[in-house]
N, C-alpha and C positions, 0 to 999 in steps of 0.2 A: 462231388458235383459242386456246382458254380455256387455263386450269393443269390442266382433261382433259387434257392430255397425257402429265402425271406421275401421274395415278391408276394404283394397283393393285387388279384385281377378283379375288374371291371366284369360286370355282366356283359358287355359288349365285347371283353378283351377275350371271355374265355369262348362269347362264339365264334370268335374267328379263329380260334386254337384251336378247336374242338368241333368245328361243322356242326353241333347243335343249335338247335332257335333259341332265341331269347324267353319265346312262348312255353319251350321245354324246361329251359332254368327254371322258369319261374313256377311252371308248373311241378317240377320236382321238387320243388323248394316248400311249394303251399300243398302237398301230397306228403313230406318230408320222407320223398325217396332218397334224393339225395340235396341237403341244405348245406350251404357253404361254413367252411367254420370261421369266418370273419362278419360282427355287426358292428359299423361303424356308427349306427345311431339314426341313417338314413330311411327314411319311411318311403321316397318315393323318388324315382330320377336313376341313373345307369350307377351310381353306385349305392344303392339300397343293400343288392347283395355281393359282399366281397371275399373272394374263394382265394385259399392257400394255391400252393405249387402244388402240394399233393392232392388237392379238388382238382385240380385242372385235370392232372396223371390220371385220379381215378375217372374223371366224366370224357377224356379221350377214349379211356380205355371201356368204358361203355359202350359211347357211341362207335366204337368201332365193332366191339362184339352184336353191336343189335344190325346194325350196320349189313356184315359179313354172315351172320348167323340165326339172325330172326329172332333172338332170345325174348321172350318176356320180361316187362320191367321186372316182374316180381324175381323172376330167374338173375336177372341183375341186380339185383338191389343187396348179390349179397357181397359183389364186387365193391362197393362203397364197404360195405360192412368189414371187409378183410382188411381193406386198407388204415380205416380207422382203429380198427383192432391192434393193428401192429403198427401203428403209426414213428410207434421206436426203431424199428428194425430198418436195415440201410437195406437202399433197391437191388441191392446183388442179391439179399435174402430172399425176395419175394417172386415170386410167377404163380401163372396160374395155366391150363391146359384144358382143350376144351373137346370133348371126348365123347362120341353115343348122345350126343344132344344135350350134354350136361357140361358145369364148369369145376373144375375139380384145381382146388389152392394147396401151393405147396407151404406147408409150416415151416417158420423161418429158421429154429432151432434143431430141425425135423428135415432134412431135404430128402428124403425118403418116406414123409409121412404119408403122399399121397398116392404112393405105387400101389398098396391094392386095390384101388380104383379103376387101375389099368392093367386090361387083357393083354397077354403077351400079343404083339402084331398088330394090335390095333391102332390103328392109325391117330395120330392127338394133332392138335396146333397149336405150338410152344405158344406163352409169350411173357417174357421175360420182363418183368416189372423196372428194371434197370436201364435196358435199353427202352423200355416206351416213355420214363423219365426223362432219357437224353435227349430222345426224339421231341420230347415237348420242351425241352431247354431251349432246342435251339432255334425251335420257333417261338415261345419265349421272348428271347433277346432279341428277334428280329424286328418283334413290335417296343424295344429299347429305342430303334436306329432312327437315328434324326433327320430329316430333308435336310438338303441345302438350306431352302427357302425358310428354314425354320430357324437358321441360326438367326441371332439376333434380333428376334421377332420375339415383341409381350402377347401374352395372350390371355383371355377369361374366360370362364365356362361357367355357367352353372354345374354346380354338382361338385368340381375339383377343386381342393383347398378352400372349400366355401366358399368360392369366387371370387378368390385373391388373385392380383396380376402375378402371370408366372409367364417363365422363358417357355417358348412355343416348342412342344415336344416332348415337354417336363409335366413335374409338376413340384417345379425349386420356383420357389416365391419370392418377387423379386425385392420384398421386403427383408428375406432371409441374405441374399447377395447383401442388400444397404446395410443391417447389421453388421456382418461382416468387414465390410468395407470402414464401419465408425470404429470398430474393436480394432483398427488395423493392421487388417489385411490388404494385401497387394494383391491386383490381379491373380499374379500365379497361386497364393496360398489359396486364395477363393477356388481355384482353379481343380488345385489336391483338395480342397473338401470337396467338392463338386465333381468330380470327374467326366461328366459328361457334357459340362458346358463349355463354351469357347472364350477368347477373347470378348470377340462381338459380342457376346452375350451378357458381360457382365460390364461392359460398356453402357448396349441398353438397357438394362436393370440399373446401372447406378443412374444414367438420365431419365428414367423413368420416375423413381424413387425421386430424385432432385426436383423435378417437374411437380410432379404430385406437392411435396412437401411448400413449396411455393405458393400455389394455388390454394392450400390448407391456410398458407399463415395472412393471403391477402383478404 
């Protein structure tokens, strides 16, 4: 799988990946059904709590099981618990099946551990931990994808980068560009460290930076 691996989501980022409330993060969080395993140090604001790829995978695959199924948290809670468990293991090893009103995990060492659980004929509902990773990849990287309107555009937020001016869409500081640019770098080098910024972008970031630094020394 992709460099999704090393993404950090947004409390906001993972409800829109995951059709969960923000009311439910949070309250899973301060229940510690399921807490994310990123603290960046935040007490209060959308990045308070910041959840790996595989929190996303596991709270997709929650909300879809409560979703589809009605399960009780407590009956799910052990779906975060499998994941964390085998946290080593790659998603082709893992799935889980959900059988007689119960959720039955196959062991990753083990892909036959969970068969006596299941009656010959009885009907289950795969779901393959591999593919419901893909499935969150590629939505994922769709909240990557930049506007038009954002290219070349600074932006500030509370909460991102401690409210440093960054390229609109990002969150590359357009501090980290002017660095860049003194150590120098050309456009294009900037460009391969950054792969997702454009020309324009590191045009307005160097005139921004320039701007600022002027206004600092009058």
């Amino acid at each position: 799988m992709g460099d999704v691996e090393y993404f950090a989501f947004s409390a906001d980022q993972v409800r829109r990946l995951t059709g969960l409330s923000l009311r439910q993060l949070t309250y899973w969080d301060a229940t510690e059904f399921f807490a994310p395993e990123y603290a960046p140090g935040y007490t209060y604001g959308p990045f308070s709590r910041v959840y790996s790829f595989r929190d996303v995978v596991g709270l997709y695959t929650i909300g879809l099981l409560r979703k589809k199924f009605k399960f009780s948290l407590q009956k799910l809670r052990s779906v975060g618990q499998y994941l964390r468990r085998y946290d080593d293991a790659p998603w082709s090893a893992l799935a889980l099946y959900v059988q007689a009103g119960d959720i039955v995990f196959r062991h990753p060492s083990d892909p036959g551990e969970y068969a006596s659980a299941l009656k010959p004929g009885q009907r289950v509902f795969p779901m393959e931990m591999e593919l419901v990773a893909r499935h969150v990849e590629v939505r994922a990287n769709r909240l990557r994808w930049r506007r038009s309107h954002q290219i070349g555009k600074i932006t500030r937020k509370r909460y991102v980068v401690h409210n440093a001016a960054v390229l609109a869409g990002t969150r590359i500081p357009t501090r980290a560009v002017w660095n860049l640019h003194v150590a120098g770098y050309d456009a294009e080098a900037i460009i391969r460290e950054y792969p997702r910024l454009r020309p324009a972008d590191v045009e307005a970031a160097l005139t921004y930076e320039r701007k600022r630094r002027r206004a600092k020394a009058s």
